[in-house]
py3Dmol code that shows the C-alpha trace and the ligand (Angstrom):
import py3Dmol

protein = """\
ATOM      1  CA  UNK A   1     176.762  10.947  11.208  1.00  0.00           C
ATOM      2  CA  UNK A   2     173.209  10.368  10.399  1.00  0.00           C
ATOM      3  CA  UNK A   3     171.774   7.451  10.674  1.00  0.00           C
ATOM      4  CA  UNK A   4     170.992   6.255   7.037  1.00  0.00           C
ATOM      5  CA  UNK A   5     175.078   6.878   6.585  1.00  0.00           C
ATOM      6  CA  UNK A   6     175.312   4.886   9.495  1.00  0.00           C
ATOM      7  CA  UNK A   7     173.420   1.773   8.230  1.00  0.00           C
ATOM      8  CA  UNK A   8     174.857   1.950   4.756  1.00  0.00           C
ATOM      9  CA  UNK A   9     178.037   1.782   6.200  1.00  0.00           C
ATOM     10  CA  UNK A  10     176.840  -1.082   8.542  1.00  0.00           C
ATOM     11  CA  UNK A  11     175.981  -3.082   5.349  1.00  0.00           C
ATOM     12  CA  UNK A  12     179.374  -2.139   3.287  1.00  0.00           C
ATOM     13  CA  UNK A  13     181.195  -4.000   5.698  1.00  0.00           C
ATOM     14  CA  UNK A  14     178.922  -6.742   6.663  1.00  0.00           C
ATOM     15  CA  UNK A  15     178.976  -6.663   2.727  1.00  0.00           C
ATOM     16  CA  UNK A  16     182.540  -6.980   2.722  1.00  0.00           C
ATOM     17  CA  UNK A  17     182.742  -9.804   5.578  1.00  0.00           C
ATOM     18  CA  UNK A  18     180.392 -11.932   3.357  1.00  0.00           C
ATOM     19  CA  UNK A  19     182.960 -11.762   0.075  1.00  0.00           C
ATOM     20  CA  UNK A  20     185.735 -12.650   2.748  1.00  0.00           C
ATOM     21  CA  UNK A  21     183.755 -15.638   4.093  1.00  0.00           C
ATOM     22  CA  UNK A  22     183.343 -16.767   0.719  1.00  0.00           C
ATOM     23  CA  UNK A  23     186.887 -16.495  -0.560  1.00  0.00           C
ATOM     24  CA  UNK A  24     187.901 -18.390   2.884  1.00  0.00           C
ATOM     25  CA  UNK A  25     185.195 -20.979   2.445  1.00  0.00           C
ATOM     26  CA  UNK A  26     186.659 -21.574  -1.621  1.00  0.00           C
ATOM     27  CA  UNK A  27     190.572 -22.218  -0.020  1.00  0.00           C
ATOM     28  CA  UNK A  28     188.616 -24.486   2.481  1.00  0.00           C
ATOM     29  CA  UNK A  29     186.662 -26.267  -0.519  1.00  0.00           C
ATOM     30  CA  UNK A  30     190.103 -26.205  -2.667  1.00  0.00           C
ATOM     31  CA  UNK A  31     192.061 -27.964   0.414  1.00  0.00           C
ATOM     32  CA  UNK A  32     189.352 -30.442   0.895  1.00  0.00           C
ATOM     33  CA  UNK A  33     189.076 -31.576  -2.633  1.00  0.00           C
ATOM     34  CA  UNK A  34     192.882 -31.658  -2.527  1.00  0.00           C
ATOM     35  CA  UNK A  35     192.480 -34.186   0.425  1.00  0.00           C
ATOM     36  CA  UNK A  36     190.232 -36.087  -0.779  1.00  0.00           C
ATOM     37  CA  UNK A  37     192.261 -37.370  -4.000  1.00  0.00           C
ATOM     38  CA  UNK A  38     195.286 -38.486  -2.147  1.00  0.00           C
ATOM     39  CA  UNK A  39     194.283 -41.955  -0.734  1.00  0.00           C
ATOM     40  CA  UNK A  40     193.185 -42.848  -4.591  1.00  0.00           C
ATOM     41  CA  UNK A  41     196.775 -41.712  -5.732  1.00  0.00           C
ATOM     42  CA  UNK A  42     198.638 -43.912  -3.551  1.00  0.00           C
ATOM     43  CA  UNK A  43     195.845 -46.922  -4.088  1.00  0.00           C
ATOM     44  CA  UNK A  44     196.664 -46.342  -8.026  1.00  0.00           C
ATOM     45  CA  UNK A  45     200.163 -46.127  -7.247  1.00  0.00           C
ATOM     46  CA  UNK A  46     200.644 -49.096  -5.341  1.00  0.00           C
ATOM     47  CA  UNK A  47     198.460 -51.270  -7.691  1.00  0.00           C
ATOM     48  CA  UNK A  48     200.686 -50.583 -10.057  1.00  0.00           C
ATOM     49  CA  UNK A  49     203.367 -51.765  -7.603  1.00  0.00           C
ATOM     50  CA  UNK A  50     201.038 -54.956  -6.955  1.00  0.00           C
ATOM     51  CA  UNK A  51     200.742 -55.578 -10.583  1.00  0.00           C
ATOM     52  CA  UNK A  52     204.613 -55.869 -11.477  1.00  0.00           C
ATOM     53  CA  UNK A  53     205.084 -57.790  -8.281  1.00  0.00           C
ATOM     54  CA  UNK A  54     202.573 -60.752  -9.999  1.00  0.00           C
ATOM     55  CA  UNK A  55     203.969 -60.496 -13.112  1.00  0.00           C
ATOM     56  CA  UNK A  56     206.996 -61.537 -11.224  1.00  0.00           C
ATOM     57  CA  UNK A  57     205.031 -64.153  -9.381  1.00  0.00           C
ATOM     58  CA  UNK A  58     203.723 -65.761 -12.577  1.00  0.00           C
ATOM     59  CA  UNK A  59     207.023 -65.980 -13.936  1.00  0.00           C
ATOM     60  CA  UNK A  60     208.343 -67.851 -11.186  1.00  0.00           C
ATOM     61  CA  UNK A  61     205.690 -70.114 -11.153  1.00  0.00           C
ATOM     62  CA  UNK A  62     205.926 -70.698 -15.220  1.00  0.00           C
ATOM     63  CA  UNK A  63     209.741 -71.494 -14.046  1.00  0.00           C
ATOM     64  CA  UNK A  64     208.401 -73.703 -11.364  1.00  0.00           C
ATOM     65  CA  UNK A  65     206.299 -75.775 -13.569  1.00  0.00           C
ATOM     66  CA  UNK A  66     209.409 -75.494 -16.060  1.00  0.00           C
ATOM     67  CA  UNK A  67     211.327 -77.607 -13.681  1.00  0.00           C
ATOM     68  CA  UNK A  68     208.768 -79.667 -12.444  1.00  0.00           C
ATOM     69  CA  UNK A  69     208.444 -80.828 -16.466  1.00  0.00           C
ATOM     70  CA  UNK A  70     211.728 -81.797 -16.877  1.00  0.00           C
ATOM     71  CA  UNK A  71     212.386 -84.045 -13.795  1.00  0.00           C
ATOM     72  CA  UNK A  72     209.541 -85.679 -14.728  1.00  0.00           C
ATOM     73  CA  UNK A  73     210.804 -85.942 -18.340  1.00  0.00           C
ATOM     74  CA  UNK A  74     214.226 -87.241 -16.272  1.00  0.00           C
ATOM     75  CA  UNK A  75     212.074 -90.007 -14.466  1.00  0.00           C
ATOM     76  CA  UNK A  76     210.399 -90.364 -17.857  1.00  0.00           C
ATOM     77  CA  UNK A  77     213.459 -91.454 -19.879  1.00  0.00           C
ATOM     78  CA  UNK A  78     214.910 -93.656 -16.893  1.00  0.00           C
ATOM     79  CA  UNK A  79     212.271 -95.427 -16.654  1.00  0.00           C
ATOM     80  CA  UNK A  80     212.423 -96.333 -20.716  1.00  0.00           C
ATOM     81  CA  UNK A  81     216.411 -96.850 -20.453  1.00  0.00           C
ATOM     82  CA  UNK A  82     215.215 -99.378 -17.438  1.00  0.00           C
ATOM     83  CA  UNK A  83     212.425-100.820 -19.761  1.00  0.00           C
ATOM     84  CA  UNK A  84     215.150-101.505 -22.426  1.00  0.00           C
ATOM     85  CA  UNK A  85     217.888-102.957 -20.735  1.00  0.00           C
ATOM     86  CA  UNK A  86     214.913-105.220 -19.321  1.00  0.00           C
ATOM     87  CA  UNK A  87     213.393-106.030 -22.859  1.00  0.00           C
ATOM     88  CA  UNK A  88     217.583-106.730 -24.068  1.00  0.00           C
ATOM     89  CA  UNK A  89     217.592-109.224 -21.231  1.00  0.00           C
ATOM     90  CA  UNK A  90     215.063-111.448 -23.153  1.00  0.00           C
ATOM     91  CA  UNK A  91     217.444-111.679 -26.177  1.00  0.00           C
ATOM     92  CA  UNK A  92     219.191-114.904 -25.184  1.00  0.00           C
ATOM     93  CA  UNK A  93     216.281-116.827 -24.177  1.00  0.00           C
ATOM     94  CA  UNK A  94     214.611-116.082 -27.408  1.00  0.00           C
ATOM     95  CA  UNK A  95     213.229-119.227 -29.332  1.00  0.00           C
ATOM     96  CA  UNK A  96     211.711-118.519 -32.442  1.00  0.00           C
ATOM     97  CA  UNK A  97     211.674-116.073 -34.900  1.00  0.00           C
ATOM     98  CA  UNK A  98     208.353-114.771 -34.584  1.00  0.00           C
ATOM     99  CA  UNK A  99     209.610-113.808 -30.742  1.00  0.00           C
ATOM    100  CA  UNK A 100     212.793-112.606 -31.970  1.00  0.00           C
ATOM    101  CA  UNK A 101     211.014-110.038 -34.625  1.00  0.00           C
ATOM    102  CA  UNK A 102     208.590-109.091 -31.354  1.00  0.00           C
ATOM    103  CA  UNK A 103     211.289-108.037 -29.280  1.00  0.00           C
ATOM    104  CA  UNK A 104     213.112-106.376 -31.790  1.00  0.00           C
ATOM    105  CA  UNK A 105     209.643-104.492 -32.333  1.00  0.00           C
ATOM    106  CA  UNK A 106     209.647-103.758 -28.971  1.00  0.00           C
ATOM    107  CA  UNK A 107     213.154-102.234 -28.261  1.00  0.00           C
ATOM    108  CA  UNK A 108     212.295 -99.797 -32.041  1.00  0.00           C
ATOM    109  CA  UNK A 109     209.327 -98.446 -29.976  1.00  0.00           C
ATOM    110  CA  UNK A 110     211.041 -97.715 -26.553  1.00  0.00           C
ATOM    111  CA  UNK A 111     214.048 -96.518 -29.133  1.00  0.00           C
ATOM    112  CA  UNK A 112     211.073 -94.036 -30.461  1.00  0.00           C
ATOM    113  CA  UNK A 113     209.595 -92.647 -27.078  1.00  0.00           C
ATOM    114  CA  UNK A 114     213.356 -92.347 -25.472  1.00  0.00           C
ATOM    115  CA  UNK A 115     213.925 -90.294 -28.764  1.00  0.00           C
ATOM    116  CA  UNK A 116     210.992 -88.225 -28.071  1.00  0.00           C
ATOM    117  CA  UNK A 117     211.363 -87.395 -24.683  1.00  0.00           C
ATOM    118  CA  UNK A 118     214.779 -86.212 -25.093  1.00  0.00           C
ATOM    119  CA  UNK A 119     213.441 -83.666 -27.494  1.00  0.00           C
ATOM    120  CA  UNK A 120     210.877 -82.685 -25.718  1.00  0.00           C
ATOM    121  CA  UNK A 121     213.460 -82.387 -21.961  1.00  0.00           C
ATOM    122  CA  UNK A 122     215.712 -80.019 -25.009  1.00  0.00           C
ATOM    123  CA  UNK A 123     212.755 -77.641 -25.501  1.00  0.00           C
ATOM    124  CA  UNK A 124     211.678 -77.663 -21.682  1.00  0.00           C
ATOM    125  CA  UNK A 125     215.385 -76.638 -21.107  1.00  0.00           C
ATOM    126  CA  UNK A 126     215.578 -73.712 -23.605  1.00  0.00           C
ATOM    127  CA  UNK A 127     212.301 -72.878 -22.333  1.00  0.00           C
ATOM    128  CA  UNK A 128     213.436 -72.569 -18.907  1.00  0.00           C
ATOM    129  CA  UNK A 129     216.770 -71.223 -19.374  1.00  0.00           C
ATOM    130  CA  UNK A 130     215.382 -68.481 -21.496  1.00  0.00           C
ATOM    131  CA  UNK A 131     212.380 -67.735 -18.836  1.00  0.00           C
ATOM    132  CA  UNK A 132     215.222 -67.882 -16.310  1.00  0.00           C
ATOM    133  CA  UNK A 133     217.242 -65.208 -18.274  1.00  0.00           C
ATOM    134  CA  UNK A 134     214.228 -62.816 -17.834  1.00  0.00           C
ATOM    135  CA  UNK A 135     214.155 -62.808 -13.813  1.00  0.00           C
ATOM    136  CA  UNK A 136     216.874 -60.461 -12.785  1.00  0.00           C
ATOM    137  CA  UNK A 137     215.724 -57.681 -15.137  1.00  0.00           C
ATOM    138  CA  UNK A 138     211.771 -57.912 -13.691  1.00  0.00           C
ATOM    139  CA  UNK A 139     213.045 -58.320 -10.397  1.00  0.00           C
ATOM    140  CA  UNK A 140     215.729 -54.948 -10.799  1.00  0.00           C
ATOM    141  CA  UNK A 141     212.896 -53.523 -12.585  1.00  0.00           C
ATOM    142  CA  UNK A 142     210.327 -54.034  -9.161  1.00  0.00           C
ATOM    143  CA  UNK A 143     212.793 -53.287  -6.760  1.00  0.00           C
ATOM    144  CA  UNK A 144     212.856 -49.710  -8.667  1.00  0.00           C
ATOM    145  CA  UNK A 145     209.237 -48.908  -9.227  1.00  0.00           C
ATOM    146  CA  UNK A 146     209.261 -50.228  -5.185  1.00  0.00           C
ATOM    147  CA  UNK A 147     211.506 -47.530  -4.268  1.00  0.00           C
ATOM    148  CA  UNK A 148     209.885 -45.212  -6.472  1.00  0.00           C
ATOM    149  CA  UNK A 149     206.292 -45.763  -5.108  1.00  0.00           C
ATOM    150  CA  UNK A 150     208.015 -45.713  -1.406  1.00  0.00           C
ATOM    151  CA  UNK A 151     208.961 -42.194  -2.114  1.00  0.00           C
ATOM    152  CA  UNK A 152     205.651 -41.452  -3.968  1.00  0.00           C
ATOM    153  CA  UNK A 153     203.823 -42.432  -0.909  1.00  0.00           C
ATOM    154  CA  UNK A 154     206.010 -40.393   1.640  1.00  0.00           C
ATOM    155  CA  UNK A 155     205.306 -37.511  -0.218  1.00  0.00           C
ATOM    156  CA  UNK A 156     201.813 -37.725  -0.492  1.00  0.00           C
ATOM    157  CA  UNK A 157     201.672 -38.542   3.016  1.00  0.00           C
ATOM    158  CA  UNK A 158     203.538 -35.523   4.096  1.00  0.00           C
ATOM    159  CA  UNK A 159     201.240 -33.790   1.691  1.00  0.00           C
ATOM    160  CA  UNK A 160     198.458 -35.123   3.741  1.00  0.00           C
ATOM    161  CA  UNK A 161     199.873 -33.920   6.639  1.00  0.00           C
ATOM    162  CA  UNK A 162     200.310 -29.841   5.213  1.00  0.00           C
ATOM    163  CA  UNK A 163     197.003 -29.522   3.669  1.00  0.00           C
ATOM    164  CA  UNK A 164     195.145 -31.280   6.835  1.00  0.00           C
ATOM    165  CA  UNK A 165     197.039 -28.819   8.985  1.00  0.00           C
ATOM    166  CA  UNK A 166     196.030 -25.943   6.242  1.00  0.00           C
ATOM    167  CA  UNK A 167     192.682 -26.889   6.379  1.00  0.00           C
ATOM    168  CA  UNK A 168     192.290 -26.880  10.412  1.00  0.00           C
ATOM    169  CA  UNK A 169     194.163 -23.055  10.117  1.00  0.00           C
ATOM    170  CA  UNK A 170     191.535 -21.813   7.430  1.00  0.00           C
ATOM    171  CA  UNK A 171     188.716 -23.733   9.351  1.00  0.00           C
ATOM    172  CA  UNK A 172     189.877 -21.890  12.601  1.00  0.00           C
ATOM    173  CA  UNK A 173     190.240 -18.927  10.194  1.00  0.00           C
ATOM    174  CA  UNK A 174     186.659 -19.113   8.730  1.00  0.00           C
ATOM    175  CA  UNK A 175     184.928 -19.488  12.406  1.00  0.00           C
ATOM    176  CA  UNK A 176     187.151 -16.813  13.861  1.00  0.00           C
ATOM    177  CA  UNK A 177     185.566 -14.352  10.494  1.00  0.00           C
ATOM    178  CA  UNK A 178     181.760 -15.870  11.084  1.00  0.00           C
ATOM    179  CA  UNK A 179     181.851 -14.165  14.379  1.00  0.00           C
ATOM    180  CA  UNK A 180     182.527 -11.179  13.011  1.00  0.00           C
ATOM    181  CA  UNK A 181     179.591 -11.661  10.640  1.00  0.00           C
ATOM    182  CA  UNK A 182     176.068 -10.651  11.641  1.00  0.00           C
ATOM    183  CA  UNK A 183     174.270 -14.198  13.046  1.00  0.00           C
ATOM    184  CA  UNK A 184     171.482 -13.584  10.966  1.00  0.00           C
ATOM    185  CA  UNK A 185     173.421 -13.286   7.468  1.00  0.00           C
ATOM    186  CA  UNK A 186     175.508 -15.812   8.702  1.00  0.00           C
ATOM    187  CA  UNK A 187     173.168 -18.252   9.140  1.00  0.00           C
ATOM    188  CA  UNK A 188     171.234 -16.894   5.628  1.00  0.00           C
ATOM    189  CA  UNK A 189     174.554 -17.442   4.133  1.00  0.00           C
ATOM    190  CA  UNK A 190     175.738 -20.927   5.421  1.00  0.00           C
ATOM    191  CA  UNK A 191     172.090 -21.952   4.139  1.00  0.00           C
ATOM    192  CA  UNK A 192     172.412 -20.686   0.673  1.00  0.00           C
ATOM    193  CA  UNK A 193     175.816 -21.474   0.414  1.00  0.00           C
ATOM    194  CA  UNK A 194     174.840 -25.088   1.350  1.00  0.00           C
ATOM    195  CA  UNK A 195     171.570 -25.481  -1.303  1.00  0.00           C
ATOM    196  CA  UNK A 196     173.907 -23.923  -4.094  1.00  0.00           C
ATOM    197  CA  UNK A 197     177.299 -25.803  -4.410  1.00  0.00           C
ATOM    198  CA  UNK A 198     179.062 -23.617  -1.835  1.00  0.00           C
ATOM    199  CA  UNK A 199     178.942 -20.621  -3.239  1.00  0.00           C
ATOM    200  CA  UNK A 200     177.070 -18.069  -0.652  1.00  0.00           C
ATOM    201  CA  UNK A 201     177.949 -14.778  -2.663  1.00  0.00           C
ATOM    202  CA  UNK A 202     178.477 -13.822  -6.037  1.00  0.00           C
ATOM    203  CA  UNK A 203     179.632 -10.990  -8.363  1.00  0.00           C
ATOM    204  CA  UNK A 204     177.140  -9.051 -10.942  1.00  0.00           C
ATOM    205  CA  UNK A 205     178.121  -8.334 -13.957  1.00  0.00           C
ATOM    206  CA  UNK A 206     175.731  -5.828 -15.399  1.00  0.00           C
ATOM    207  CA  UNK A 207     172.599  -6.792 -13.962  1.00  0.00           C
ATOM    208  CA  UNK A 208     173.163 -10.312 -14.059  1.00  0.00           C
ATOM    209  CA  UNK A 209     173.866 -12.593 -11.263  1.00  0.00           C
ATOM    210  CA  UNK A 210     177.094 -14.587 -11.839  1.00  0.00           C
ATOM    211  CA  UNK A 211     175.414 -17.567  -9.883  1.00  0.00           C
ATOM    212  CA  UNK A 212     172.443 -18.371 -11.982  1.00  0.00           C
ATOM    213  CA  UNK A 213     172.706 -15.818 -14.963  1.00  0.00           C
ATOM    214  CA  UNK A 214     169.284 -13.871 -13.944  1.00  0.00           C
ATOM    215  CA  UNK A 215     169.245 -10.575 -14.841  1.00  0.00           C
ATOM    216  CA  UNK A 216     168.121  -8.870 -11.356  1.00  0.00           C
ATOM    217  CA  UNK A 217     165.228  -6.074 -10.857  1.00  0.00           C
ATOM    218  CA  UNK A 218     167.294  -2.394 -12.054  1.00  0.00           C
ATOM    219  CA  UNK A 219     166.969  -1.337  -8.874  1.00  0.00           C
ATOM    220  CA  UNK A 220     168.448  -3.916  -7.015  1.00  0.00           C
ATOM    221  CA  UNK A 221     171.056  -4.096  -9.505  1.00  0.00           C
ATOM    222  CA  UNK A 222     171.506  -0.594  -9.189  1.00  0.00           C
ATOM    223  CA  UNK A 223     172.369  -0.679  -5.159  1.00  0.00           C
ATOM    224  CA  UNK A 224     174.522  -3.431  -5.420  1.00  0.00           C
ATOM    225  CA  UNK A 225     176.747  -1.555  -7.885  1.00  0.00           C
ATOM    226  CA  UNK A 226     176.536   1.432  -5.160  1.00  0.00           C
ATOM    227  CA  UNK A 227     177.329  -1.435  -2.493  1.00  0.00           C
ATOM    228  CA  UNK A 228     175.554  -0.046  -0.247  1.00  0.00           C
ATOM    229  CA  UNK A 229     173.268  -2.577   0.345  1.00  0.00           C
ATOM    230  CA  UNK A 230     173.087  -6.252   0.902  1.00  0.00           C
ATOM    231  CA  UNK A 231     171.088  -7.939  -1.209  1.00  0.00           C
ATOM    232  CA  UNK A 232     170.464 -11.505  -2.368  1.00  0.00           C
ATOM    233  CA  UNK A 233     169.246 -12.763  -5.815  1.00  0.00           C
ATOM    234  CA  UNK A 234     165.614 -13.171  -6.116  1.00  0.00           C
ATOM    235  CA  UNK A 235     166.450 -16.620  -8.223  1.00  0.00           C
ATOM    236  CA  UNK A 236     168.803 -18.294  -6.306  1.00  0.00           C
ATOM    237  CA  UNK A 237     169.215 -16.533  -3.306  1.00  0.00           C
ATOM    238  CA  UNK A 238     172.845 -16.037  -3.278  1.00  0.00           C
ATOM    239  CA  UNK A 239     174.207 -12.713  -1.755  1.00  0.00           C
ATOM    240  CA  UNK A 240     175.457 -10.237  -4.305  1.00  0.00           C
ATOM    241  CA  UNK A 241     178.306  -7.851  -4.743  1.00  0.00           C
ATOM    242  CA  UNK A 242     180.003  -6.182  -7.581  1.00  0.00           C
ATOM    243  CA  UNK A 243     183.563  -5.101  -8.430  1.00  0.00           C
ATOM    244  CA  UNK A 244     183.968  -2.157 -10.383  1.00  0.00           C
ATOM    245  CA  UNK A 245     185.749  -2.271 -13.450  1.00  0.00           C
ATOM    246  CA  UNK A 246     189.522  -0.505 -12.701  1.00  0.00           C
ATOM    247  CA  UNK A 247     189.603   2.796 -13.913  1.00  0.00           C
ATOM    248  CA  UNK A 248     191.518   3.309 -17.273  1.00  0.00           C
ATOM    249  CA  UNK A 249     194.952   4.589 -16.269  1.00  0.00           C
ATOM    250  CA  UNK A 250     197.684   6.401 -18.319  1.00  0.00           C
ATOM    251  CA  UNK A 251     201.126   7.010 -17.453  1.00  0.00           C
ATOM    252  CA  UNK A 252     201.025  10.416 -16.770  1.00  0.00           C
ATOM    253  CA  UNK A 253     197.552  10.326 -15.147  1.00  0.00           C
ATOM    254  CA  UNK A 254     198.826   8.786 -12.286  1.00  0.00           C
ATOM    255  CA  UNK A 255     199.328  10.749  -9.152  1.00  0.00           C
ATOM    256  CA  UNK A 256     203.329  10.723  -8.264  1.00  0.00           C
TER     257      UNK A 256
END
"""
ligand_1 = """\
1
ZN
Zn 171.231 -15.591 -8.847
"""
view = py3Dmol.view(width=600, height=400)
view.addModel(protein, "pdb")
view.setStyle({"model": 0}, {"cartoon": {"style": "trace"}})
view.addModel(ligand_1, "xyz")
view.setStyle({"model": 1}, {"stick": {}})
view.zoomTo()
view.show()
């Protein structure tokens, strides 16, 4: 083997290592961004949660005031029945007309405000009887979306747990490769790779780079095809390979 074979071959396969690196370092990318969405899922989901759970908590607290009204309205309307027995109790000491038309006056107006209250304890009643009415369906209807976002969580969480495991593997994976990688490319690569949104190597297509859509120099576009020799992009620096396009194949052409 002569040495220019030699050192082609050297670079077909450090070639090779770098498109390897790259396809590792894309699953390691993938699982990260996978990661990284999780805690916002289960935030969303149990804000949701949170958000039932006070609708709940305001309709309580309507119901609350709801009763609070009406025992006032109670103490309300005693209070009047107390203020007309009291203003009856005059009657028989009454002397004169004029006091007698005064009292009567009187006992029309508590007559009034008794009348009103009562109407007003009816709607507070309806009111609260038909807010009460709502409660078990909101409250069946949390304790569902609770169990539901309980099982959302576990699973997200045990989600967590595969893809961090997945991402030490290919981590482990990716360092174990590196090695195998010349230090010098390596190093070229991880700093490329870095500068241009983690994406170290690239395919040509014709004689344009796939990374920044540069046509390349002929000639360099020309040994990449061959893949014979590592080469980066003159624009952005990326490493460069190429994938020939598969051969057309009929039926009978193929070798049995
Ligand atoms: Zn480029």
């Amino acid at each position: 083997m002569n040495e220019e074979t030699e050192k082609r071959e050297k670079e077909q396969i450090q070639l090779k290592l770098l498109v390897g690196l790259q396809v590792k370092d894309n699953e390691i990318n993938d699982l990260k961004k996978s990661l990284e969405i999780i805690p916002g899922q289960i935030a969303s989901g149990q804000k949701e949660l949170e958000g039932k759970k006070s609708k709940l908590n305001a309709l309580q607290a309507e119901i609350d005031s709801l009763k609070k009204q009406r025992s006032q309205l109670e103490q309300d309307a005693k209070a009047e029945a107390d203020h007309m027995a009291k203003t009856k109790m005059k009657l028989p000491t009454v002397k004169t007309n004029k006091e007698y038309t005064a009292i009567l006056h009187e006992t029309d107006a508590i007559k009034t405000k008794i009348t009103e209250i009562e109407d007003k304890e009816l709607e507070v009643m309806e009111l609260l009887d038909a807010k009460e009415q709502e409660i078990p369906g909101l409250e069946a209807e949390f304790k569902g979306e609770e169990i539901q976002f309980k099982e959302y969580k576990q699973k997200k969480e045990a989600e967590k747990a595969r893809i961090q495991k997945e991402l030490a593997d290919a981590e482990a994976q990716r360092t174990q490769f590196g090695q195998e990688i010349d230090p010098k490319l390596l190093s070229q690569y991880n700093r490329v790779s870095q500068a241009r949104d983690n994406l170290g190597v690239v395919e040509i297509k014709g004689e344009t780079c796939q990374g920044c859509h540069q046509n390349l120099q002929p000639q360099v576009a020309l040994e990449v095809r061959a893949g014979e020799k590592v080469h980066q992009c003159q624009s952005c620096d990326r490493f460069l390979y190429f994938i020939p396009e598969p051969e057309p194949q009929t039926e009978s052409a193929v070798p049995k």
